[in-house]
ZATOR-300278 format. One record per residue: chain; y negated, z negated, x negated of N, C-alpha, C in turn. Coordinates in nm, 4 decimals. Layout:
N
<marfi cadena="A" n_north="Y" n_up="Z" n_east="X" ca_north="Y" ca_up="Z" ca_east="X" c_north="Y" c_up="Z" c_east="X"/>
...
% end
This chain:
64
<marfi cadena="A" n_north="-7.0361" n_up="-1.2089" n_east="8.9190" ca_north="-7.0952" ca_up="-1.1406" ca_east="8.8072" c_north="-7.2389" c_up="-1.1024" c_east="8.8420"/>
<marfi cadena="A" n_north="-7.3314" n_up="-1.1296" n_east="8.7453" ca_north="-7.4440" ca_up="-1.1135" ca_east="8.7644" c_north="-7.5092" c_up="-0.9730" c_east="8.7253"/>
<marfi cadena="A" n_north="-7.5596" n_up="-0.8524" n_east="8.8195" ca_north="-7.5616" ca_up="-0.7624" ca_east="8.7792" c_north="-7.6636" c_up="-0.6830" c_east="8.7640"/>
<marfi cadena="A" n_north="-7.7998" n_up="-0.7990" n_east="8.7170" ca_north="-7.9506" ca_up="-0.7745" ca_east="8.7318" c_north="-7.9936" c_up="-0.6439" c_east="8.6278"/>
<marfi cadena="A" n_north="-8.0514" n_up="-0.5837" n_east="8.6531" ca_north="-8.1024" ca_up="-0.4858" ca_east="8.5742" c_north="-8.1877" c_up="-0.5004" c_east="8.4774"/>
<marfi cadena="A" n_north="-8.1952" n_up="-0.4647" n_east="8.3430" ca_north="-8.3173" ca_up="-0.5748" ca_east="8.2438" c_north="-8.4425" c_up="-0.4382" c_east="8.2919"/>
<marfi cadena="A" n_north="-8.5458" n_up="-0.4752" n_east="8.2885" ca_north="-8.6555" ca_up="-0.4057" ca_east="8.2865" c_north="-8.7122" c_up="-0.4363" c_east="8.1759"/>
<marfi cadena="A" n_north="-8.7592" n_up="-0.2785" n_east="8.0968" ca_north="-8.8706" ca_up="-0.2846" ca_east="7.9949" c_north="-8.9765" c_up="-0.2664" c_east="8.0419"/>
<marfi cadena="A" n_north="-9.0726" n_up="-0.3801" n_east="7.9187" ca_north="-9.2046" ca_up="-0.3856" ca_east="7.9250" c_north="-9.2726" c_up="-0.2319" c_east="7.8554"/>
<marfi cadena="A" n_north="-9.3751" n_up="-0.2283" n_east="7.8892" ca_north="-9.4474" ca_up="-0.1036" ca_east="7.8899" c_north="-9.5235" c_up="-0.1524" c_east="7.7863"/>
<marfi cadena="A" n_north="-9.5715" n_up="-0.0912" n_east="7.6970" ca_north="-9.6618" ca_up="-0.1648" ca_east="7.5957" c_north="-9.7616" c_up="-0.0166" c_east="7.5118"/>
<marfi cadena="A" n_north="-9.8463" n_up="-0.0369" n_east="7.5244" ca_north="-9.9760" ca_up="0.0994" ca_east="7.4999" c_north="-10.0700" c_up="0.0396" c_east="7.4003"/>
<marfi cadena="A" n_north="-10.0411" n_up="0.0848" n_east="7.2599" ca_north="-10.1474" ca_up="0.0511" ca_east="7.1813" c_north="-10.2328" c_up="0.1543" c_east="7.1816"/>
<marfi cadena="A" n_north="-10.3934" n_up="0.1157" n_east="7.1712" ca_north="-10.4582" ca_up="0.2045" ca_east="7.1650" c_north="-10.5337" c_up="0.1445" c_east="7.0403"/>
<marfi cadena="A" n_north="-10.6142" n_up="0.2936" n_east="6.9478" ca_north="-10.6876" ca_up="0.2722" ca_east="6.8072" c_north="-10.8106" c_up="0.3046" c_east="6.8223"/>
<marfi cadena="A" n_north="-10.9180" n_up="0.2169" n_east="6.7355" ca_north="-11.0616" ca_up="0.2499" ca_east="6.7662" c_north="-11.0955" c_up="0.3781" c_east="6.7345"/>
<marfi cadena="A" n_north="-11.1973" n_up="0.4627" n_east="6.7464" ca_north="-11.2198" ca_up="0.6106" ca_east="6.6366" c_north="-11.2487" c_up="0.5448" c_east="6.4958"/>
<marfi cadena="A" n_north="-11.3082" n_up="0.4285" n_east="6.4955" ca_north="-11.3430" ca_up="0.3960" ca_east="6.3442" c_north="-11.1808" c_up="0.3921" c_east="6.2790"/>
<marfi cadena="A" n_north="-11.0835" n_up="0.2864" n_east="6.3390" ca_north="-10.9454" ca_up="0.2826" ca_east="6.2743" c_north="-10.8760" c_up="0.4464" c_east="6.3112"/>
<marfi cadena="A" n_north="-10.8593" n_up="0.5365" n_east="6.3618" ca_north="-10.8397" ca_up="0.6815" ca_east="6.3477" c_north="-10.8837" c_up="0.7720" c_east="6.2377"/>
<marfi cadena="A" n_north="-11.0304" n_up="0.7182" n_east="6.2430" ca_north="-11.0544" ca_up="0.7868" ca_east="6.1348" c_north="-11.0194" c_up="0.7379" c_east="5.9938"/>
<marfi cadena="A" n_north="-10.9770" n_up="0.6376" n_east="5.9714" ca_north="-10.9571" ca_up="0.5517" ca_east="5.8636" c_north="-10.7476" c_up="0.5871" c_east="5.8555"/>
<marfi cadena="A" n_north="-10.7371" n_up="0.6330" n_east="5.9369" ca_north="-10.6035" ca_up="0.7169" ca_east="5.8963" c_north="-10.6070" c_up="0.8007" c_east="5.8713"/>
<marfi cadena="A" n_north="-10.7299" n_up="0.9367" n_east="5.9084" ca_north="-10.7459" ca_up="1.0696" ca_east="5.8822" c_north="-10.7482" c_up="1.0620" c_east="5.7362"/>
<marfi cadena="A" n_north="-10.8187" n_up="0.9313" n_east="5.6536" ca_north="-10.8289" ca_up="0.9904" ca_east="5.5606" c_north="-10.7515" c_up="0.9253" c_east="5.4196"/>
<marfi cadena="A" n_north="-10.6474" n_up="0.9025" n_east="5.5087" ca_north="-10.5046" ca_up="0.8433" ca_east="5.4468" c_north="-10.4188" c_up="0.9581" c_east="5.4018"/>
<marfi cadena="A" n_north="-10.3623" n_up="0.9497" n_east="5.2901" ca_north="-10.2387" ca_up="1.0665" ca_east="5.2243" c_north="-10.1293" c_up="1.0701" c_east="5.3714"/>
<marfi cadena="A" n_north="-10.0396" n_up="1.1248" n_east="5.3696" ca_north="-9.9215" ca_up="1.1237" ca_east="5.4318" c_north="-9.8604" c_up="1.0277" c_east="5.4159"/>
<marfi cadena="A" n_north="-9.8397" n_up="1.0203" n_east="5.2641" ca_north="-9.7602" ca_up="0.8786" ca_east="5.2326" c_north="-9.7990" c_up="0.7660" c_east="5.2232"/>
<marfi cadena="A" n_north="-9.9329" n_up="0.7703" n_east="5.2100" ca_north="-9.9818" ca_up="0.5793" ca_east="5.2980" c_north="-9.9601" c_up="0.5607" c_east="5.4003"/>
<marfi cadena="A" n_north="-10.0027" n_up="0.6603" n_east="5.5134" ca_north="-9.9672" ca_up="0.6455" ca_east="5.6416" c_north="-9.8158" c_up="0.6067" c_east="5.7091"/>
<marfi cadena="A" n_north="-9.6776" n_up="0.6995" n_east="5.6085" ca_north="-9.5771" ca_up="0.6365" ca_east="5.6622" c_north="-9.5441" c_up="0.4960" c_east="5.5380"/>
<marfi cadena="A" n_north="-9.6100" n_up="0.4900" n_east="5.4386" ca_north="-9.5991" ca_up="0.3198" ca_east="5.4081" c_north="-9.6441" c_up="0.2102" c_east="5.4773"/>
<marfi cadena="A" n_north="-9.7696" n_up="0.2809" n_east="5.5510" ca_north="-9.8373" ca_up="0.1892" ca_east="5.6599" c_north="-9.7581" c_up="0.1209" c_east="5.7820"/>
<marfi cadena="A" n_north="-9.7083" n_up="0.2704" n_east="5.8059" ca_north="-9.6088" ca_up="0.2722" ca_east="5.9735" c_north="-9.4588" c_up="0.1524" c_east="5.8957"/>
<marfi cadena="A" n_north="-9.4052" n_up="0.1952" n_east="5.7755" ca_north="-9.2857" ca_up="0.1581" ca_east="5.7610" c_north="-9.3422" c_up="-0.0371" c_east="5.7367"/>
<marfi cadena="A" n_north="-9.4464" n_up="-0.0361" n_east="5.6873" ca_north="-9.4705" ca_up="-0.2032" ca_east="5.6615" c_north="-9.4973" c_up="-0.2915" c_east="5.8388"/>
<marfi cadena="A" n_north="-9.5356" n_up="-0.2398" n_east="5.8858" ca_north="-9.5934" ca_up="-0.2717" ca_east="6.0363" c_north="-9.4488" c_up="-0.3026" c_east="6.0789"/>
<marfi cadena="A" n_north="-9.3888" n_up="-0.1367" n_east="6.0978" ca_north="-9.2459" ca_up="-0.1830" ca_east="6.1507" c_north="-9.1891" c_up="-0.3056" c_east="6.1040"/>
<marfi cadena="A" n_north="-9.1714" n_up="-0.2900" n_east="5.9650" ca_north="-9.0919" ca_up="-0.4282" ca_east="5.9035" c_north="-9.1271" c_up="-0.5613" c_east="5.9685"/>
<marfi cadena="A" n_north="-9.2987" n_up="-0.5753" n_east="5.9382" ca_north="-9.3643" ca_up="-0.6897" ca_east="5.9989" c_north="-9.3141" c_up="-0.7395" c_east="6.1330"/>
<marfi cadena="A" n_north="-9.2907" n_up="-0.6525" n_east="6.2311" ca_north="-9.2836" ca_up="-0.6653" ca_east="6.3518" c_north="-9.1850" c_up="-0.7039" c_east="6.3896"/>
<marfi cadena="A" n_north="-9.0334" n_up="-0.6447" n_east="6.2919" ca_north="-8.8761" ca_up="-0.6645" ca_east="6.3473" c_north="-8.8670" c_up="-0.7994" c_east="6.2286"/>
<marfi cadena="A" n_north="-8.9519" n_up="-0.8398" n_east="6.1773" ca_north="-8.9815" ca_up="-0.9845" ca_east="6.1039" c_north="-8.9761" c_up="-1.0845" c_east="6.1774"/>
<marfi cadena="A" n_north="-9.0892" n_up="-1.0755" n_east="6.2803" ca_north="-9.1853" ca_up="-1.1623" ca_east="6.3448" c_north="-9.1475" c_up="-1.1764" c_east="6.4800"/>
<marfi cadena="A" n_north="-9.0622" n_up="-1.0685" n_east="6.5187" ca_north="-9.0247" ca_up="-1.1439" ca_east="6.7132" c_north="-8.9172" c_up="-1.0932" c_east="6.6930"/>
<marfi cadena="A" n_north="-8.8004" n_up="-1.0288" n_east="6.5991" ca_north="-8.6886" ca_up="-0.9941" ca_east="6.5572" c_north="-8.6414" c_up="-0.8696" c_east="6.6853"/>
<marfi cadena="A" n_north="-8.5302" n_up="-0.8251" n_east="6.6452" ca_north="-8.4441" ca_up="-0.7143" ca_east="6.7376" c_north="-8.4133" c_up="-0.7546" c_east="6.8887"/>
<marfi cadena="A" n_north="-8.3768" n_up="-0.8744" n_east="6.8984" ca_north="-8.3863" ca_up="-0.9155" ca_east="7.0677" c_north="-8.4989" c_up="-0.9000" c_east="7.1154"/>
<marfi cadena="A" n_north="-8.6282" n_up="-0.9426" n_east="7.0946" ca_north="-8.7296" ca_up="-0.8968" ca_east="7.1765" c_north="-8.8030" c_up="-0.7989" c_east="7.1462"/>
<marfi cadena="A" n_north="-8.7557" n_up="-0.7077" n_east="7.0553" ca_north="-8.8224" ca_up="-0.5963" ca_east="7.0312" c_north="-8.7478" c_up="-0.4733" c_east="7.1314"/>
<marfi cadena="A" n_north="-8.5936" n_up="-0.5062" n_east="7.1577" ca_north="-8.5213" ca_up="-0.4446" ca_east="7.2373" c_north="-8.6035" c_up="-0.4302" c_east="7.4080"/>
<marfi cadena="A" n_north="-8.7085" n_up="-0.5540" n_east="7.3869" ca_north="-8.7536" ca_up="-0.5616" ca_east="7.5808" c_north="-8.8488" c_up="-0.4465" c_east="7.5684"/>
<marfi cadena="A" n_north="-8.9281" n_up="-0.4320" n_east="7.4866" ca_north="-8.9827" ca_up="-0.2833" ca_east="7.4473" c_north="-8.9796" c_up="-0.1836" c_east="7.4507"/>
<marfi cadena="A" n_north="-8.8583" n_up="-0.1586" n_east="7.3561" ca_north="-8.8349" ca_up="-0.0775" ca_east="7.2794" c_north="-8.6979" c_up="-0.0012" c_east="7.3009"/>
<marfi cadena="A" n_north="-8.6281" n_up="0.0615" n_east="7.4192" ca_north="-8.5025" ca_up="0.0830" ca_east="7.4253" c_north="-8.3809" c_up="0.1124" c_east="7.2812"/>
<marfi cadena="A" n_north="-8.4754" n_up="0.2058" n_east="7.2295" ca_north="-8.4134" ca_up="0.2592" ca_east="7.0653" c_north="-8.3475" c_up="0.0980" c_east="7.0097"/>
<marfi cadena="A" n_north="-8.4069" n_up="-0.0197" n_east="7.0122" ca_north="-8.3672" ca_up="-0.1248" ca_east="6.9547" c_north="-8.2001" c_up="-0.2066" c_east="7.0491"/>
<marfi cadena="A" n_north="-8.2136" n_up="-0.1533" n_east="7.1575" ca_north="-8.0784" ca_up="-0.2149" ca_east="7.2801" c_north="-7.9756" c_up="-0.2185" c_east="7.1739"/>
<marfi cadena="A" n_north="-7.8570" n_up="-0.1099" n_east="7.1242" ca_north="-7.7851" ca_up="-0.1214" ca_east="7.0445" c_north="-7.7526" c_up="-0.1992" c_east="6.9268"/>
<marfi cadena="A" n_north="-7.8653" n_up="-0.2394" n_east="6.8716" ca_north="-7.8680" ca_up="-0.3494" ca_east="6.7557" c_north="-7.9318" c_up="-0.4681" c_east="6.7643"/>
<marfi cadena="A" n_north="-7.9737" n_up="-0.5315" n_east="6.8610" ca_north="-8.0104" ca_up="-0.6441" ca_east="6.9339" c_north="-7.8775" c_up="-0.7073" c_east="6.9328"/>
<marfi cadena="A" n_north="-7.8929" n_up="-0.8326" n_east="6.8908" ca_north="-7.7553" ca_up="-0.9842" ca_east="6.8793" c_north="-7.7645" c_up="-0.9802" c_east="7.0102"/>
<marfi cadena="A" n_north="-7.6093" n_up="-0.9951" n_east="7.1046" ca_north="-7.6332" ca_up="-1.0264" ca_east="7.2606" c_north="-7.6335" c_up="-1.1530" c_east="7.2197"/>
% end
């Protein structure tokens, strides 16, 4: 039995002050329409298995 340990990747986005400020002057609710479309995009585009190497919160609902 193979009993390797998975290691997550570390992953650090950082935002310009120009894109910061361009959220400051976003409602509340653009900002989480913003966050909720990104998310979508993302569990779109490299799906729940490799968002799980990330993202621990995703382990549980990742297809083994």
């Amino acid at each position: 039995m193979n009993n390797k340990k998975k290691e997550h990747i570390d992953i650090v986005y950082t935002f310009s002050k120009e894109k910061l400020d361009e959220f400051r002057c976003m409602s509340v609710r653009q900002r989480l329409q913003w966050l909720e479309e990104a998310n979508l995009f993302i569990n779109r585009t490299i799906g729940f298995k490799k968002r799980a190497l990330t993202d621990a919160r995703f382990e549980g609902i990742a297809p083994k």
